[in-house]
Structure formats: structure tokens, C-alpha cells
MILUM-552016 format. One record per residue: residue in one letter; x, z, y of N, C-alpha, C in turn. Coordinates in nm, 2 decimals. Layout:
BEGIN
(rec "A" (X Z Y) (X Z Y) (X Z Y)) ...
END
This chain:
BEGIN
(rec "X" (0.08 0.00 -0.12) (0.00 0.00 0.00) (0.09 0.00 0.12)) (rec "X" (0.07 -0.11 0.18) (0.20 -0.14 0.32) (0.10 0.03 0.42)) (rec "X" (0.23 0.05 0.48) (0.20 0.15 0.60) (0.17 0.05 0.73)) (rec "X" (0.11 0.10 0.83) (0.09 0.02 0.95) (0.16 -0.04 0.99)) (rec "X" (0.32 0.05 1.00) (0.40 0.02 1.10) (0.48 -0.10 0.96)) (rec "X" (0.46 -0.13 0.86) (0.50 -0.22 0.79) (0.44 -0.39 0.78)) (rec "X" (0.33 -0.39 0.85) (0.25 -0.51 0.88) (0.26 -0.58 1.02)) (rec "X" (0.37 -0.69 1.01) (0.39 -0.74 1.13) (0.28 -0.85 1.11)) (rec "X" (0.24 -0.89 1.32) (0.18 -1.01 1.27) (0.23 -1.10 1.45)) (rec "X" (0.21 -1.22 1.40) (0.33 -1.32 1.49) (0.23 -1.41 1.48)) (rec "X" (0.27 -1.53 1.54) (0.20 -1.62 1.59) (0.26 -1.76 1.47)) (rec "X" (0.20 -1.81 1.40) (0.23 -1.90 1.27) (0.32 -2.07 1.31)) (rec "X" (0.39 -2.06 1.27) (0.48 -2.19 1.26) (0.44 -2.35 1.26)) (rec "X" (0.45 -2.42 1.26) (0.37 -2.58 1.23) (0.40 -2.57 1.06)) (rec "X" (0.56 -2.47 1.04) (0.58 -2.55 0.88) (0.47 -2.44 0.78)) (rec "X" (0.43 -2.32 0.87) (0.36 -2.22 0.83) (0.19 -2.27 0.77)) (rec "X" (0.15 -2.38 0.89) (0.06 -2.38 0.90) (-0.01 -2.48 0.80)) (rec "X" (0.13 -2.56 0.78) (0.09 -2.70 0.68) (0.08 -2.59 0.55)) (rec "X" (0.13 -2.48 0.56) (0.15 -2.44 0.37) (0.00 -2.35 0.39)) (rec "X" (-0.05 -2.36 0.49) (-0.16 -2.22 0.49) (-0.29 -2.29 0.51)) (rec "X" (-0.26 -2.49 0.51) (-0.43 -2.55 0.57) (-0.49 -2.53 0.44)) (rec "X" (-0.52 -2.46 0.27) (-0.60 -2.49 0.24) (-0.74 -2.32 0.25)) (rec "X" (-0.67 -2.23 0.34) (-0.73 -2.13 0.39) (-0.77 -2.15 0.51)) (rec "X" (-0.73 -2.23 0.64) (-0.78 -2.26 0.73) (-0.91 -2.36 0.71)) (rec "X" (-1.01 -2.32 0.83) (-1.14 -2.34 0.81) (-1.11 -2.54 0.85)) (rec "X" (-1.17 -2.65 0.80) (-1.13 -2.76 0.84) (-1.21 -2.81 0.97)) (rec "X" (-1.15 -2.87 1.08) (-1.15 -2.93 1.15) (-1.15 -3.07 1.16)) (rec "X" (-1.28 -3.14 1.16) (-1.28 -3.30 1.15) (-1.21 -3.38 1.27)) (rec "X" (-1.22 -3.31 1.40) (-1.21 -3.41 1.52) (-1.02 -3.35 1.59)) (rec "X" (-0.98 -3.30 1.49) (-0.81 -3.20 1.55) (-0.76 -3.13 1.45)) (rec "X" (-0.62 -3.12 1.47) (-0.57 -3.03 1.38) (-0.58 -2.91 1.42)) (rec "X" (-0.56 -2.81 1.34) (-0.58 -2.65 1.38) (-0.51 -2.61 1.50)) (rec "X" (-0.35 -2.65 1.49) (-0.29 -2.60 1.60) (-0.35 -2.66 1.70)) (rec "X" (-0.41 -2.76 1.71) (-0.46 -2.79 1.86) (-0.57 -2.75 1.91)) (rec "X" (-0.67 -2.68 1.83) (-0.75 -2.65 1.87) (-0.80 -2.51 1.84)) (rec "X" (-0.66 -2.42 1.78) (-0.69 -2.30 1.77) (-0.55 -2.22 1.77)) (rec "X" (-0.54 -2.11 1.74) (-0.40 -2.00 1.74) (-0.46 -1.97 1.60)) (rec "X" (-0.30 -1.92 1.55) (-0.30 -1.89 1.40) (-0.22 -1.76 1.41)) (rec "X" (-0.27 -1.67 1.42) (-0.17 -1.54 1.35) (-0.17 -1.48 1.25)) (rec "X" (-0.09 -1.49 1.21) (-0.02 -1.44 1.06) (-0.01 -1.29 1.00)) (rec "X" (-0.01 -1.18 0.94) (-0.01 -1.08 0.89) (0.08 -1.09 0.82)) (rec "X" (0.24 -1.02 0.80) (0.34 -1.03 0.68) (0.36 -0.88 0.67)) (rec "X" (0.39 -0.87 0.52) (0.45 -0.73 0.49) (0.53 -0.81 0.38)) (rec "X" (0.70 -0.75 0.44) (0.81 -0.76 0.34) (0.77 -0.94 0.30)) (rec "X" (0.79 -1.01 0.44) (0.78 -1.14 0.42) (0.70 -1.22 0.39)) (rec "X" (0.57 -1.16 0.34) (0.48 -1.22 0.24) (0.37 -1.24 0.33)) (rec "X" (0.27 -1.36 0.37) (0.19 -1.37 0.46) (0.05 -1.30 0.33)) (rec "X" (-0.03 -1.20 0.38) (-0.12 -1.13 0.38) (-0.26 -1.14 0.40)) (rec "X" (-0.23 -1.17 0.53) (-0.37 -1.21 0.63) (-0.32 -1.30 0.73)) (rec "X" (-0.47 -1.37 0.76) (-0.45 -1.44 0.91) (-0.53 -1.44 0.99)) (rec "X" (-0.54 -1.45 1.10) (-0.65 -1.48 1.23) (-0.63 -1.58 1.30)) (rec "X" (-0.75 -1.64 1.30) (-0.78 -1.76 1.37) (-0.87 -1.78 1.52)) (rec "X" (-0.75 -1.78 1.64) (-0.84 -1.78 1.78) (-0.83 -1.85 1.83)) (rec "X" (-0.97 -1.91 1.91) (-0.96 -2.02 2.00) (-0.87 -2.03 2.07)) (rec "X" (-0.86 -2.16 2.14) (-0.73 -2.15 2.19) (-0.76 -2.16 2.33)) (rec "X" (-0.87 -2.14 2.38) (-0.93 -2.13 2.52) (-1.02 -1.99 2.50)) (rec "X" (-1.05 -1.89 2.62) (-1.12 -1.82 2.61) (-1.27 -1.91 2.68)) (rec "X" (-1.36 -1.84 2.59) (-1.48 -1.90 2.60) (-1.60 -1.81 2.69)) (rec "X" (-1.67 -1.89 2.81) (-1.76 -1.82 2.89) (-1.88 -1.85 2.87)) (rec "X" (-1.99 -1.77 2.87) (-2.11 -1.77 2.87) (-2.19 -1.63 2.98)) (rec "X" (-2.29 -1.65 3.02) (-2.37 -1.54 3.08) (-2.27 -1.45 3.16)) (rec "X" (-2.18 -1.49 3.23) (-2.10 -1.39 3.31) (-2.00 -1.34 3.25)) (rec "X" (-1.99 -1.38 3.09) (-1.88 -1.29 3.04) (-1.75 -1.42 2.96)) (rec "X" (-1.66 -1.40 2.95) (-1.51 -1.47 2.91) (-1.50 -1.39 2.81)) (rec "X" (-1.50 -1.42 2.67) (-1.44 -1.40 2.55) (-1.31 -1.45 2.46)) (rec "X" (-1.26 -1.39 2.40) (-1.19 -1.50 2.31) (-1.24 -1.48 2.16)) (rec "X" (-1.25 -1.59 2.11) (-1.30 -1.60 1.95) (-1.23 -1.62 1.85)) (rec "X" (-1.25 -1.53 1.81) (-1.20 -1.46 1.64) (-1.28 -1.57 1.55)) (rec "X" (-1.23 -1.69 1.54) (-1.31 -1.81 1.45) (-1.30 -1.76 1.31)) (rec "X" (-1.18 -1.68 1.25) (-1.16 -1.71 1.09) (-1.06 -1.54 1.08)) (rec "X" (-1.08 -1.47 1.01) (-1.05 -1.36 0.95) (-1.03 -1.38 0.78)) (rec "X" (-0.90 -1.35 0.80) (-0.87 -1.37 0.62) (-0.75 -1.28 0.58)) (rec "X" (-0.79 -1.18 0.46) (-0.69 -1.08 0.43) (-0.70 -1.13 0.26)) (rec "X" (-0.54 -1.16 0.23) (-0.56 -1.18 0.08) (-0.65 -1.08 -0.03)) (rec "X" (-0.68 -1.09 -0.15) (-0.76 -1.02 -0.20) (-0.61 -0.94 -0.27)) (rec "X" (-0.71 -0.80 -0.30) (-0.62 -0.66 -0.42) (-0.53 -0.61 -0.29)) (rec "X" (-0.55 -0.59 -0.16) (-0.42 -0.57 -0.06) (-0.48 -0.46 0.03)) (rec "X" (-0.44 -0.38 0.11) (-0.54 -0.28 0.18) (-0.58 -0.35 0.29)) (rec "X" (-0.73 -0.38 0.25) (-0.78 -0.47 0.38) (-0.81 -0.43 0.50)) (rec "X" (-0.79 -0.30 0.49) (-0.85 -0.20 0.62) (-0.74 -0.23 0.70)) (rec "X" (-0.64 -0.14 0.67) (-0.48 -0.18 0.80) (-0.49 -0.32 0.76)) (rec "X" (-0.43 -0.38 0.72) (-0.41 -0.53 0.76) (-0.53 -0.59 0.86)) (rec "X" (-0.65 -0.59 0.85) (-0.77 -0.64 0.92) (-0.72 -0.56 1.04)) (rec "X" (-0.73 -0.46 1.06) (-0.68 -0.35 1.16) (-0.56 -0.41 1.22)) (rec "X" (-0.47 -0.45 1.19) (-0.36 -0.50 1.24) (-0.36 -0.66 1.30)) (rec "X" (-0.46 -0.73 1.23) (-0.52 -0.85 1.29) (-0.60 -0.85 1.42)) (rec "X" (-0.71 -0.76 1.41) (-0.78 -0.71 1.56) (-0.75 -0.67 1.63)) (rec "X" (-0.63 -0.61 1.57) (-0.57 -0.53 1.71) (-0.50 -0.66 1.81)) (rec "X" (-0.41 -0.76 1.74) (-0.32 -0.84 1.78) (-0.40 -0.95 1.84)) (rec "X" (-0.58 -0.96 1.82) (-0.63 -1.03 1.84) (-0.69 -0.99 2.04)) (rec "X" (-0.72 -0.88 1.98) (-0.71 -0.76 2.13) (-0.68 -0.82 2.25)) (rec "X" (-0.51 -0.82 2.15) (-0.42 -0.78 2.29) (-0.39 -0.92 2.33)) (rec "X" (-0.45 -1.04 2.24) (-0.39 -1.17 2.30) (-0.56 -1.18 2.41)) (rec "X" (-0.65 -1.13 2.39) (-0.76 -1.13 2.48) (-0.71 -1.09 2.58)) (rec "X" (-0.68 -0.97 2.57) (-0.65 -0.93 2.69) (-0.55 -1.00 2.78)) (rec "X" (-0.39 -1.06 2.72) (-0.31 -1.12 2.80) (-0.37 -1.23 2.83)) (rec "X" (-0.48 -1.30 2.83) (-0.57 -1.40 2.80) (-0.66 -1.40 2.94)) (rec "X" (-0.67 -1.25 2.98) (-0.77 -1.19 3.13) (-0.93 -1.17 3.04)) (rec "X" (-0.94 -1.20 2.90) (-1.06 -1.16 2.87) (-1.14 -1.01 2.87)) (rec "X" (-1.23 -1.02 2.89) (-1.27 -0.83 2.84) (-1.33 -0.85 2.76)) (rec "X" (-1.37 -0.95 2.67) (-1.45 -0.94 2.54) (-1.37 -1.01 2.43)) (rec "X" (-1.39 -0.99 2.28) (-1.37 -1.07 2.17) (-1.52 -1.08 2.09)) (rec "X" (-1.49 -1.21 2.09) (-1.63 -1.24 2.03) (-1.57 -1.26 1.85)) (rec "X" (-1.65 -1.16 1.78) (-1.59 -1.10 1.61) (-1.69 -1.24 1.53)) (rec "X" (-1.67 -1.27 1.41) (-1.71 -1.36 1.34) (-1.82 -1.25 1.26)) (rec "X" (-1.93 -1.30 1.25) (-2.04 -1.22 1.18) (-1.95 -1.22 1.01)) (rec "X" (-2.05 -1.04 1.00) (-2.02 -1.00 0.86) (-2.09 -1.12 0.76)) (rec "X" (-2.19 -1.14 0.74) (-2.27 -1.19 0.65) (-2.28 -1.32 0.69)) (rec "X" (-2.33 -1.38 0.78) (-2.34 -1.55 0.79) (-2.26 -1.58 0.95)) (rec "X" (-2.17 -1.68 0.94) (-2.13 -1.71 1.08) (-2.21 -1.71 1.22)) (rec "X" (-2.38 -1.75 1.17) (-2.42 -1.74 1.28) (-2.47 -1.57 1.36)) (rec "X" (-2.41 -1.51 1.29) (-2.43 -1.38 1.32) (-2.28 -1.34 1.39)) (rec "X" (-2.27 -1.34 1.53) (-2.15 -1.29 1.55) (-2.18 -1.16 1.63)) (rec "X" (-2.09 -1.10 1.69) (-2.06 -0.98 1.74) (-1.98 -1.00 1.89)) (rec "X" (-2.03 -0.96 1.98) (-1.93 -0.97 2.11) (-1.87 -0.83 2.13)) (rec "X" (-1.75 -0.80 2.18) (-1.67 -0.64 2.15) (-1.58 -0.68 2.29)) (rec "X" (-1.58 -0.52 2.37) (-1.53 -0.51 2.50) (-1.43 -0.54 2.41)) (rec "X" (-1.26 -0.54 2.46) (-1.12 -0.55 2.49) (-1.13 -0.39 2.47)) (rec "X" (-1.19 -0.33 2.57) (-1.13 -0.18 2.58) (-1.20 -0.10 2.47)) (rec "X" (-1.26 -0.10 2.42) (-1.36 -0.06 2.34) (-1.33 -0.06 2.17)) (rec "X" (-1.25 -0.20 2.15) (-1.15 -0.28 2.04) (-1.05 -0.18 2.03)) (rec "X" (-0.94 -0.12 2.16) (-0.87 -0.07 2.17) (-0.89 0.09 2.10)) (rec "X" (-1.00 0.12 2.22) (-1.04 0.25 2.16) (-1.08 0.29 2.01)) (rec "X" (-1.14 0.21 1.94) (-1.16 0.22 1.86) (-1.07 0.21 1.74)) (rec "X" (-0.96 0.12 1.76) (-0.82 0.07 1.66) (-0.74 0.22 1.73)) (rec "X" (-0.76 0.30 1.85) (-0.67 0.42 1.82) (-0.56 0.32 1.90)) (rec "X" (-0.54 0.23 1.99) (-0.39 0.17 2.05) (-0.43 0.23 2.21)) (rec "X" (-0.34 0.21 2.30) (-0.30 0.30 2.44) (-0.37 0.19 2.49)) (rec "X" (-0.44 0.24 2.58) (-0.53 0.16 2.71) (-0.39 0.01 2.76)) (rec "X" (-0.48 -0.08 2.78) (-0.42 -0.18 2.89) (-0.38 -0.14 3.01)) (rec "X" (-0.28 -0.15 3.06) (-0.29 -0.13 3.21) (-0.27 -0.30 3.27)) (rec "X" (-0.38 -0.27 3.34) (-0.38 -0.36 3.44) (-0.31 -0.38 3.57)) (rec "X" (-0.23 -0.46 3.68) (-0.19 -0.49 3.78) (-0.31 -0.42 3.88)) (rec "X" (-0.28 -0.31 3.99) (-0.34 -0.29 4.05) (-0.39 -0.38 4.15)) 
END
């Protein structure tokens, strides 16, 4: 069972991404890198999990999101920190991003999603407030 501080996650390679398209969700009209961010989950080298975010933050009704399109943690692995370590990283690219929200991929059917403050994400993963530029 990896410890937290043993689950790095980074932002995925071109040669990463060709070995990882048959877990990425397909895209008819782009390839992934173009039309999304891939971050990776490794423990002791070994990719784990990934997350998949728009590569634009997306606005609707007054609010700027960024979208969490694809969540994937291998199976038999501790999904809790690793998922945890993907949201978190997903967070904080919102946040460098100017978003205050992440829009989460529904549990049960995609058309079921979830919108989640930035600060709220934070609070709840247990990581130290953003500070913002006054």
C-alpha cells in the first residue's frame, strides 16, 4: 500500500501518452494531447492512475471550471490516496488555471456531474489554503 508521500503525479509525456491511448477516453475530431491534460499517478515508477483535464477552463452561469473529463486508478491498488492524489493535483492545476471550481465526472453515469469549489477540494483533501496575490 503506497504511502501518500509515495505517489507522485506529473503531467504525462507524448511517448507516455501513446502507451496509455487504450485507457484514454477516444476522441474522433483531436488527439488527446490537444484537447486535453494527462496526469499521471506513479508509485516506484509504475503509472497507477490518471487524470484527464480540459485543456481550457470552462464557463457557464457566472462560474469558470476546469474538467475532470476521465479518472482512472488501476484496479487491486489503494484507490482512496491515489484518487486523492489525482484531485488534489487536479485542484491545484484549477487553481493555477484562476478557476474556483472543478467540475468532477459523475459517479454513476457521465451525465451526472458534480461542480466543487477549488477551496472546498482543498479543504476537504486536508492540503493548506491557496494564497492568492493580494
Amino acid at each position: 500500500m503506497p504511502r501518500r508521500r509515495d505517489i507522485v503525479v506529473r503531467e504525462a509525456t507524448d511517448s507516455e501518452l501513446d502507451d496509455l491511448h487504450h485507457l484514454l477516453p477516444a476522441i474522433p475530431d483531436g488527439s488527446v494531447a490537444v484537447r486535453a491534460r494527462v496526469l499521471l499517478a506513479r508509485v516506484a515508477g509504475d503509472t497507477v492512475g490518471l487524470v484527464v483535464l480540459g485543456r481550457e477552463p470552462v464557463s457557464a452561469e457566472g462560474v469558470t471550471a476546469l474538467e475532470i473529463a476521465e479518472l482512472d486508478v488501476r484496479p487491486g491498488l489503494d484507490r482512496r490516496r491515489i484518487t486523492r492524489a489525482l484531485v488534489a493535483a487536479a485542484a491545484a492545476e484549477a487553481a493555477a488555471l484562476g478557476c474556483d471550481h472543478v467540475l468532477l465526472p459523475g459517479a454513476v453515469t457521465p451525465r451526472r456531474r458534480r461542480i466543487a469549489l477549488v477551496s472546498a477540494l482543498r479543504r476537504r483533501l486536508c492540503l493548506p489554503a491557496e494564497r492568492r496575490p493580494a
